[in-house]
MARDRENLO-711999 format. One record per residue (C-alpha): x, y, z. Coordinates in steps of 0.02 Angstrom, whole numbers, plus 50000, padded with zeros to 5 digits. Example, Ala and Ser with C-alpha at 12.3 -4.5 7.8 and 13.67 -1.06 7.14 Angstrom:
506154977550390/506844994750357/
//
This chain:
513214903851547/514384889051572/515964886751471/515434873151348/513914885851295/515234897751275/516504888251186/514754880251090/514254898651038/515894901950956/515974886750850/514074890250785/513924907650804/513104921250914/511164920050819/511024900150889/511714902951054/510804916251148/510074913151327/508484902151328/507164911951248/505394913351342/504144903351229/503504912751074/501774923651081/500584915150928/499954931650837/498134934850872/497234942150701/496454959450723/494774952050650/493074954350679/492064941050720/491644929050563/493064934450463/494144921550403/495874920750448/497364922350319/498254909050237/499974908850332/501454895750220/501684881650336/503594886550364/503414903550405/501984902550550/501404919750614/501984927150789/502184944350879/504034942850883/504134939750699/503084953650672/504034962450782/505674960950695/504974964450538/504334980950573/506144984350633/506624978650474/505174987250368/505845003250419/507674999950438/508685009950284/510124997850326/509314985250216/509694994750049/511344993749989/511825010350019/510655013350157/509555027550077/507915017050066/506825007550196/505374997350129/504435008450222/505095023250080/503865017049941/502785011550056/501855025350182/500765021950322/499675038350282/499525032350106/498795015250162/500725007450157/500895015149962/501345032549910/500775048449818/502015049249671/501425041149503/502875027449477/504205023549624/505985027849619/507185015749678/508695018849793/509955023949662/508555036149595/508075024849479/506165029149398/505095012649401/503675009949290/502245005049404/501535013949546/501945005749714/500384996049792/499605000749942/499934987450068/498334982250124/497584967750196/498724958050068/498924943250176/497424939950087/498084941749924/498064926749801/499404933249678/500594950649723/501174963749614/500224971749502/500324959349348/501414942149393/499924925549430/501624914749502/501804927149643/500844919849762/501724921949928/502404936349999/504084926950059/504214924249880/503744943149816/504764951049943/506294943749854/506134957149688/506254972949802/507914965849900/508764958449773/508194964149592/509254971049478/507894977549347/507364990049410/508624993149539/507514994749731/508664988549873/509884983549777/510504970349886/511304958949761/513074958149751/513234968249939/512244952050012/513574949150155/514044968850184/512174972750203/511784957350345/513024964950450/512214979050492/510974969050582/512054964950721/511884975350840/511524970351015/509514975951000/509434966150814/510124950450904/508834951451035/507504952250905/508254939950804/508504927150928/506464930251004/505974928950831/507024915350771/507764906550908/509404894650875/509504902150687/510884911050621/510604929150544/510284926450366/509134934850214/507984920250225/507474926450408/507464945550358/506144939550218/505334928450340/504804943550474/504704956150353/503124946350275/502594943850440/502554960950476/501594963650302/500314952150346/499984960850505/499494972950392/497624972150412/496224984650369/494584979850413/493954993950551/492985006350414/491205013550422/490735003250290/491454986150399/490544994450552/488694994650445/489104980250351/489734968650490/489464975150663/487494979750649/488005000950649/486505007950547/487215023750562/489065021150496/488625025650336/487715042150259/486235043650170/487345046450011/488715034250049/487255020750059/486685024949879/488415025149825/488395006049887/486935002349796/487595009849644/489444999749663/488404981949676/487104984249555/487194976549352/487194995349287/488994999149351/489754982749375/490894987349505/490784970649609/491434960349460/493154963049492/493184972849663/492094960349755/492144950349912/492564958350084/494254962850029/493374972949876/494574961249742/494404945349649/496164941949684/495844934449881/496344918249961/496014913450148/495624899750246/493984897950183/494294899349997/494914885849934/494774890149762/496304896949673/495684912249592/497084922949476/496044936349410/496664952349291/495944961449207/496274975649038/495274990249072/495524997248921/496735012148989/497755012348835/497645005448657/499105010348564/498725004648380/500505006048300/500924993448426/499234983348441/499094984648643/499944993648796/501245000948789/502744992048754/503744998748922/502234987949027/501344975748957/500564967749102/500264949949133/500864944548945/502584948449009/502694934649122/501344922449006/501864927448860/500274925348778/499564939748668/497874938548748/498604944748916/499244962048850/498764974948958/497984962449089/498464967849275/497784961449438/496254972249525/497034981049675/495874982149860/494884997249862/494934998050064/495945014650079/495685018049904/495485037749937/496985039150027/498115029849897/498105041149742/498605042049614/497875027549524/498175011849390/499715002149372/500775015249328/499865030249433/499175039149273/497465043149334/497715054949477/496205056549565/494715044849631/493395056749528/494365055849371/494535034749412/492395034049410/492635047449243/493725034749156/492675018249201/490945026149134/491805029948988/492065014848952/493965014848961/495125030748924/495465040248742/497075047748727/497095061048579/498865065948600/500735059548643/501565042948614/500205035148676/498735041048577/497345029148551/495495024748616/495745013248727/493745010948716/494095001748579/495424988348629/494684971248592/495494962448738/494794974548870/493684967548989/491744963448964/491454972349128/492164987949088/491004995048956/490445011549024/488905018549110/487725032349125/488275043249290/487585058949365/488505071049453/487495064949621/487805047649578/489865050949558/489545060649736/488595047649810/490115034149727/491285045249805/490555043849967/490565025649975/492235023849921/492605036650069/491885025250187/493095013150139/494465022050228/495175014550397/495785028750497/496285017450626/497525009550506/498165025650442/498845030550609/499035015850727/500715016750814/500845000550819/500934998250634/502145015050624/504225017250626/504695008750803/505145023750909/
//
């Protein structure tokens, strides 16, 4: 290193003047063949040493304010990237209101969170947990310059300066490889992907098979809003051009006194403002779906039997508490959702499919895990 690099590195700062990085690795999707590829944002292209870094990152506590939550906190890998408490609790303790999502295959989501349609990338998204102040999660805001230096150690410079070479340390970077990271989170490696896409007659069971049959057909009207390969409406990728911003009320509360949901969540008439979007939230990916209990926005269904209960009823009649009412009955829940005959061999053989859903490869690949 010559003297004017040296004298150069002091005037710019040690994040633009490492050593000549090697050239960057282009990430290679973990798709089968004939899957589409995400959408990536133009400024924010995908490669190994971003995702790199943002695993780093995922995991790091250092990025909450006072270092007692990682992403990876709310988020699990054995719970398909969510967790198994009904409503998340932020880094100062604080109790949320909504369940935390399971992170899957959401590079292929159109919209993210559970009920916001302007949320449509996850650079953008990734900016509530960090800095928002209601609830509290990270709790970055107002400790902005105290938290980035605790990513400058010698072995967060290196990854920095692979990842982002000639740019200086900053929060737009940590969001950058973070959703990098989170869109290497891809699930496609279940039984049913094996029958369904790579010609395995035998990856499903007998009963998982009618379980499929009974998930597509008119009767249950599953498909509706958990269609597609990605088992939601809410998907974008480089084939789908169409911009699709689908949620749904599923009629899990009606709450007379106050015409709707409850007043604490709303859904999607929070950010529209517009009375027909009370109690509207977005239709999560069932890939995983058995592994990510409990269930609904705000976790209040707690297992995948009583989920299948609640949807042949025709939404969910609460006789008791300050949320009694038939939620049957609320006139803005969806057309799809208006109950269905089930036996108890049909629920097992529903069951089944849904089971066959689950990626075990994604559950436990080391790759995906806390960097040892």
């Amino acid at each position: 290193m010559n003297r004017f690099f040296v004298i150069l590195c002091l005037v710019v700062g040690v994040f633009a003047c490492s050593e000549k990085q090697p050239p960057q690795v282009e990430y290679q999707w973990p798709l089968m063949k004939g899957f589409p590829k995400p959408q990536v944002p133009k400024d924010n292209p995908m490669t190994e040493e971003k995702v790199a870094l943002g695993r780093a990152l995922f995991y790091d506590n250092n990025l909450s304010f006072n270092q007692q939550q990682s992403c990876a906190s709310c988020h699990q890998q054995q719970y398909a990237f969510g967790e198994n408490i009904d409503q998340s609790i932020g880094s100062t303790g604080e109790q949320h209101r909504r369940n935390a999502p399971a992170l899957v295959n959401i590079a292929y989501n159109k919209t993210l969170t559970w009920a916001h349609d302007g949320l449509t990338t996850i650079e953008r998204q990734l900016l509530l947990p960090i800095f928002g102040e209601a609830p509290v999660e990270l709790g970055v805001t107002g400790h902005e310059q105290e938290v980035l230096k605790r990513f400058t150690s010698k072995e967060y410079q290196r990854l920095f300066a692979q990842a982002f070479p000639g740019e200086e340390l900053s929060f737009d970077l940590i969001v950058k490889a973070q959703a990098s990271f989170v869109r290497s989170l891809i699930s496609l490696n279940s039984p049913f992907d094996r029958y369904a896409y790579a010609g395995d007659d035998n990856a499903l069971s007998e009963s998982a098979l009618r379980g499929m049959n009974l998930f597509f057909s008119e009767k249950l009207e599953c498909h509706h809003c958990h269609g597609g390969f990605n088992f939601t409406q809410s998907t974008s990728h480089e084939k789908q051009l169409l911009d699709r911003r689908p949620f749904h009320n599923t009629g899990l509360y009606f709450v007379e006194r106050v015409n709707g949901y409850p007043v604490k969540d709303i859904g999607l008439a929070e950010i529209s403002t517009l009375a027909r979007d009370n109690g509207r939230f977005r239709a999560p990916t069932l890939r995983n779906i058995e592994k990510s209990a409990p269930y609904m926005h705000d976790g209040s269904i707690k297992t995948l039997s009583d989920v299948l209960d609640f949807y042949a009823a025709g939404g969910r009649n609460i006789q008791l508490g300050k949320y009694q009412g038939d939620g049957r009955k609320n006139p803005l829940k969806s057309p799809f959702v208006k109950g269905f005959a089930m036996s108890e061999q049909d629920k097992t053989d529903l069951l089944a499919f849904l089971s066959s859903l689950t990626d075990e490869k994604f559950l436990t690949d080391k790759n995906l895990a806390q960097p040892e």
